[in-house]
SELOLUM-315652 format. One record per residue (C-alpha): residue number from 1; x, z, y. Coordinates in nm, 3 decimals, padded with zeros to 5 digits, always signed. Example, Ala and Ser with C-alpha at 12.3 -4.5 7.8 and 13.67 -1.06 7.14 Angstrom:
<atom k="1" X="+01.230" Z="+00.780" Y="-00.450"/>
<atom k="2" X="+01.367" Z="+00.714" Y="-00.106"/>
# end
This chain:
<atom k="1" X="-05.944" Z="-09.684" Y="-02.476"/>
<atom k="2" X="-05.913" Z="-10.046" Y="-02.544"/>
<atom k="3" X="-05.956" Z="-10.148" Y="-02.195"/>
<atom k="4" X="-05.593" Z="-09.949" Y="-02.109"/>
<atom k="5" X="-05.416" Z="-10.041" Y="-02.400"/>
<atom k="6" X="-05.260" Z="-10.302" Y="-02.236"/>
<atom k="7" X="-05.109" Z="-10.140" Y="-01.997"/>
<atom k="8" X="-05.026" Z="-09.805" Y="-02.156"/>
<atom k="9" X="-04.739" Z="-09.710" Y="-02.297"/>
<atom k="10" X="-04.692" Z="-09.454" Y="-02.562"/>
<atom k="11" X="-04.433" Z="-09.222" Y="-02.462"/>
<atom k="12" X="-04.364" Z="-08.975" Y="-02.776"/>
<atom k="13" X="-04.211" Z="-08.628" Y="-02.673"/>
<atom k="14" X="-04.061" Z="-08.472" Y="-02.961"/>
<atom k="15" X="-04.079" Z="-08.113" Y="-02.995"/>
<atom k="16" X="-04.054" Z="-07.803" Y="-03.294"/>
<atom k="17" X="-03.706" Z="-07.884" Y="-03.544"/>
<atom k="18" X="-03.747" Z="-08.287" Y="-03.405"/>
<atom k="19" X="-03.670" Z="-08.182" Y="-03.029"/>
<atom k="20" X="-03.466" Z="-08.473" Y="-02.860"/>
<atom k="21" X="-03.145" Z="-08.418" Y="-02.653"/>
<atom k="22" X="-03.291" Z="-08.474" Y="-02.352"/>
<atom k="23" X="-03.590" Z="-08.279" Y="-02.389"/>
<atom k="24" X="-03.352" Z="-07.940" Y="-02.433"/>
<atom k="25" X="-03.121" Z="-08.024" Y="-02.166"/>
<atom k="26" X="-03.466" Z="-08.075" Y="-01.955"/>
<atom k="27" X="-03.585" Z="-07.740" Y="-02.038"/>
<atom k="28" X="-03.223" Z="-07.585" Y="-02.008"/>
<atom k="29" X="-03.213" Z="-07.688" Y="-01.617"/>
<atom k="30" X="-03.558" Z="-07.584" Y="-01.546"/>
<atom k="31" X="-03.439" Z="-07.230" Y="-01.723"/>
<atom k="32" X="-03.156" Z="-07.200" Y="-01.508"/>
<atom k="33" X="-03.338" Z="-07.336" Y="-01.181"/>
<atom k="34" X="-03.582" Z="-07.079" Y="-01.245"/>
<atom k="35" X="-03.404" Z="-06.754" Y="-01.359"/>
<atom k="36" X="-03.163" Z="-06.783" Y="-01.044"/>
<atom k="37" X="-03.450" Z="-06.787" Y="-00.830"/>
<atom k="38" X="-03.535" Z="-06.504" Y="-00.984"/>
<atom k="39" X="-03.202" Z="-06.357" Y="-00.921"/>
<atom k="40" X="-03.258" Z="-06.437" Y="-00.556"/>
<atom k="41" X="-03.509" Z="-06.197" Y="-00.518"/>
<atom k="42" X="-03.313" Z="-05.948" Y="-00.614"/>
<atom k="43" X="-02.966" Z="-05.992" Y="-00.413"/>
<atom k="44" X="-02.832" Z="-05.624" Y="-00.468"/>
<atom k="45" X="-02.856" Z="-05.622" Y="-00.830"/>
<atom k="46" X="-02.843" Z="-05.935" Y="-00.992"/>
<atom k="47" X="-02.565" Z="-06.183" Y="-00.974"/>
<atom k="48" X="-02.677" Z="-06.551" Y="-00.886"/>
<atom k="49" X="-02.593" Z="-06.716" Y="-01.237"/>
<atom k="50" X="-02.795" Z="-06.466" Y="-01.384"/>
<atom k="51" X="-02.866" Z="-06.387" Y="-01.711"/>
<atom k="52" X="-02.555" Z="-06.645" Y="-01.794"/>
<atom k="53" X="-02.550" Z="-06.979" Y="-01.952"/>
<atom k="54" X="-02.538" Z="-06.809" Y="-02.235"/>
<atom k="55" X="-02.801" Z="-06.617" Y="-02.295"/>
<atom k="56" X="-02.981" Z="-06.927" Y="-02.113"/>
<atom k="57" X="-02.901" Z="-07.162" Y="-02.372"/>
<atom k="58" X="-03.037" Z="-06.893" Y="-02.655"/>
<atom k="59" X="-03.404" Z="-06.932" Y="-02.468"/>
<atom k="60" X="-03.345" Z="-07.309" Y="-02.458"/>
<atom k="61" X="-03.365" Z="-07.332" Y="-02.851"/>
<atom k="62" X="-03.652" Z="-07.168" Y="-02.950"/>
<atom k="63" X="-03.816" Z="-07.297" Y="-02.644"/>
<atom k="64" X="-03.809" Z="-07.651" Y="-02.877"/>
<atom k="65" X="-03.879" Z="-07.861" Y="-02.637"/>
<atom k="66" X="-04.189" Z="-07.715" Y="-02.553"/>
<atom k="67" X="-04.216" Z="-07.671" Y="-02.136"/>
<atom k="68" X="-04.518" Z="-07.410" Y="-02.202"/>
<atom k="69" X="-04.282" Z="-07.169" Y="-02.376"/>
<atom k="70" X="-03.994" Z="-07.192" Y="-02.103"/>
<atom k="71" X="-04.265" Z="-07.173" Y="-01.822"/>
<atom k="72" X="-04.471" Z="-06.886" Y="-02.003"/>
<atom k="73" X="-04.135" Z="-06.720" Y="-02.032"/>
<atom k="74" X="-04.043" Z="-06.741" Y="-01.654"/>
<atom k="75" X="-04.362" Z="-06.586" Y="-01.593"/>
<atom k="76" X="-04.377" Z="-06.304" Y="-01.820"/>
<atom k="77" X="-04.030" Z="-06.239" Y="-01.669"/>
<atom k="78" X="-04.150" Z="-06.258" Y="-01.294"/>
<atom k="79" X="-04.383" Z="-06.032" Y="-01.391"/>
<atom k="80" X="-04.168" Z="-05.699" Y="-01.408"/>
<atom k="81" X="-03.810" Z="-05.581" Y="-01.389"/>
<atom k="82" X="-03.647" Z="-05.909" Y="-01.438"/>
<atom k="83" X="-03.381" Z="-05.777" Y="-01.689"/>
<atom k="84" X="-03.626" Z="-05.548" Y="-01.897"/>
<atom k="85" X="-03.885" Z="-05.829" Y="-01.916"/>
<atom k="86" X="-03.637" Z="-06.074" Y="-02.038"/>
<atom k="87" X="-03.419" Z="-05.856" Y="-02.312"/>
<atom k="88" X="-03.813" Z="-05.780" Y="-02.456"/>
<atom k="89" X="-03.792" Z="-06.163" Y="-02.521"/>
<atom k="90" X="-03.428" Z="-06.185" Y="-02.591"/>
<atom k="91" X="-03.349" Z="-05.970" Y="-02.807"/>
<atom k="92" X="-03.635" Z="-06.023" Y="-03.041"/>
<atom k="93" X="-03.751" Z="-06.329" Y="-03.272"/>
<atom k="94" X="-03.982" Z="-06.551" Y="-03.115"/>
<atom k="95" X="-04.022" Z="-06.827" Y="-03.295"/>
<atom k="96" X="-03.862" Z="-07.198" Y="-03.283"/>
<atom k="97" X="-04.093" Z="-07.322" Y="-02.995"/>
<atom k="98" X="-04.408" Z="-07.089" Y="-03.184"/>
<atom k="99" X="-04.587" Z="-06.996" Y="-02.872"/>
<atom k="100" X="-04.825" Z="-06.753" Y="-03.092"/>
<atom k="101" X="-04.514" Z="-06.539" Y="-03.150"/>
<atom k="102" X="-04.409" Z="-06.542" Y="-02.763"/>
<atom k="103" X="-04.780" Z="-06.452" Y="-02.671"/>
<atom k="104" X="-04.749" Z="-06.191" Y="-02.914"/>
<atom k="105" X="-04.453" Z="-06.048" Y="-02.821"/>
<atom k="106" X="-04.604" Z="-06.057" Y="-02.441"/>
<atom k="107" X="-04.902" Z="-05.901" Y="-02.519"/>
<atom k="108" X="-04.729" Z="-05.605" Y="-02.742"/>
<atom k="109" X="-04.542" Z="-05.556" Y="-02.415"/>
<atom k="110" X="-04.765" Z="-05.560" Y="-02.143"/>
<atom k="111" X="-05.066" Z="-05.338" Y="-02.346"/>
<atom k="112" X="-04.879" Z="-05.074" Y="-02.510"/>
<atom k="113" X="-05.040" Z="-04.786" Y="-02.634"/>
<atom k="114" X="-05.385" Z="-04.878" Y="-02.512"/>
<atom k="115" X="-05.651" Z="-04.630" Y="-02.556"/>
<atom k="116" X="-05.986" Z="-04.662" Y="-02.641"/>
<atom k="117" X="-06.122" Z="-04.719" Y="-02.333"/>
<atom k="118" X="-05.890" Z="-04.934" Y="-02.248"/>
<atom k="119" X="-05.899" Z="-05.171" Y="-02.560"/>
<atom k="120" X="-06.251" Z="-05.146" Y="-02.479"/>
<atom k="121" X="-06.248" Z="-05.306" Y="-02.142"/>
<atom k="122" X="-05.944" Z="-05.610" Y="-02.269"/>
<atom k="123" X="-06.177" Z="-05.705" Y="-02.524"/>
<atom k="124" X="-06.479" Z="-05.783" Y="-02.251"/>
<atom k="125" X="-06.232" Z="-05.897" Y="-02.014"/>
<atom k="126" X="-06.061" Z="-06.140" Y="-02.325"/>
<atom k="127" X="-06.421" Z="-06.211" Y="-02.485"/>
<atom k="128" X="-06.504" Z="-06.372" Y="-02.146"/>
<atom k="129" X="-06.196" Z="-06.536" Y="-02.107"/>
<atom k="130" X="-06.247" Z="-06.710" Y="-02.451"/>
<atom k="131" X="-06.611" Z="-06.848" Y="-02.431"/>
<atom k="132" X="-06.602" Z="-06.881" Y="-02.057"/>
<atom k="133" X="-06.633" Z="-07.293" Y="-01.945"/>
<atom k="134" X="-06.425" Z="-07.202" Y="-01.640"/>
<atom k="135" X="-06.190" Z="-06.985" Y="-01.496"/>
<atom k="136" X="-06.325" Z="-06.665" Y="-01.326"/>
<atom k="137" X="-06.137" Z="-06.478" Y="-01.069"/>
<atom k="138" X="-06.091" Z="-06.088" Y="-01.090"/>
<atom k="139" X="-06.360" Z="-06.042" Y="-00.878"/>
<atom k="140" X="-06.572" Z="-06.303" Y="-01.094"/>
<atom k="141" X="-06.488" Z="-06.017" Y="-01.381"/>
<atom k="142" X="-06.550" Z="-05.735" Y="-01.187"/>
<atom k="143" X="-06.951" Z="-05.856" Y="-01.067"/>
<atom k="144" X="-06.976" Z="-06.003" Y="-01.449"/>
<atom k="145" X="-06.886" Z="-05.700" Y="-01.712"/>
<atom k="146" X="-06.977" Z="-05.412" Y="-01.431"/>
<atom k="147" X="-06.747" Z="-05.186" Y="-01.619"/>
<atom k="148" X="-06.580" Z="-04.903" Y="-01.449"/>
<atom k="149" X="-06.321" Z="-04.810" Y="-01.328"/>
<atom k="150" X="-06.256" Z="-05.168" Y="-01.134"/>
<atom k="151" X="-05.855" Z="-05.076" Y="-01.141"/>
<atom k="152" X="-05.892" Z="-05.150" Y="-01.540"/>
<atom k="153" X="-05.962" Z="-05.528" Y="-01.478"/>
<atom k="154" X="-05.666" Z="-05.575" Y="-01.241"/>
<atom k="155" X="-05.460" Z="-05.393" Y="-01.517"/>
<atom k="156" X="-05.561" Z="-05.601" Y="-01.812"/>
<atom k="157" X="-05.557" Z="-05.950" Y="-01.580"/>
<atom k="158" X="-05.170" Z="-05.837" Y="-01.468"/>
<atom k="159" X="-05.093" Z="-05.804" Y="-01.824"/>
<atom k="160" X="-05.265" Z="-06.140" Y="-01.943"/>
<atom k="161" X="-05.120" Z="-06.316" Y="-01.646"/>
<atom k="162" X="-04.801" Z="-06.466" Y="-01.800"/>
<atom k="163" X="-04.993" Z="-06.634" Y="-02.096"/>
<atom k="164" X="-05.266" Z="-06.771" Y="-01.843"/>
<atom k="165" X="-05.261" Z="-07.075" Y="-01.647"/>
<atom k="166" X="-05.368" Z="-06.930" Y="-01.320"/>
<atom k="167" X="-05.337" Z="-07.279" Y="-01.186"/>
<atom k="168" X="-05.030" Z="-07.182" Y="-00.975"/>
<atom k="169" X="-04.771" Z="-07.434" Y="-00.977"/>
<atom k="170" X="-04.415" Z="-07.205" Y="-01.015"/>
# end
């Protein structure tokens, strides 16, 4: 550590209640850049400047500065019907840049009403997540668990997606 110190520089990114200026506006654009490329998938229905600077600058603040809760939210909103996918975020509290409350409130969405069965197979497909030392791909889980039917793991991977780093780039 020593050996870089004189060449490093400390660079502090404030974040939470202490976000800076520049770190909002930051996460404001990339907001905006994102959600209209959203919108640009769907042409017929939503206008380009959607959802409005408004609403955009709601997601900006509890976002606090934190680029993992603006990009977490772009994906959980990629995943479905762009305007139901955001108002479940919207129009709920989630926290002042709290990404436990996001991931809960992404989870609650994506697994409701699970049944047995089906709790079953998230908590072998989560339980391998968590102690695995690298990152499987479906199939990975599929030859792994051997649990039937092999449609469940796509299902619970879909609905994990948004608060995993796939290591896609957006």
């Amino acid at each position: 550590m020593r050996a870089l110190s004189s060449i490093s520089h400390c660079i502090e990114l404030s974040s939470g209640r202490a976000v800076s200026c520049q770190s909002s506006d930051d996460i404001h654009w990339f907001l905006v850049q994102q959600l209209a490329h959203i919108a640009s998938e769907y042409p017929d229905s939503l206008p380009p400047d959607w959802p409005g600077l408004t609403i955009i600058e709601e997601l900006t603040r509890p976002a606090a500065g934190l680029f993992i809760w603006a990009k977490t939210l772009i994906k959980f909103v990629h995943l479905g019907e762009p305007q139901e996918q955001l108002a479940q975020i919207h129009e709920r509290d989630v926290g002042h840049g709290d990404m436990t409350v996001l991931y809960m409130q992404i989870l609650d969405t994506s697994f409701k009403h699970p049944n047995p069965n089906f709790a079953s197979w998230f908590c072998a497909v989560a339980g391998t997540i968590i102690v695995a030392k690298t990152p499987f791909s479906c199939g990975d889980f599929i030859h792994l668990l051997a649990v039937e039917p092999l449609s469940m793991s796509d299902t619970v991977l879909m609905g994990l997606w948004s608060v995993m780093d796939s290591g896609n780039i957006l």
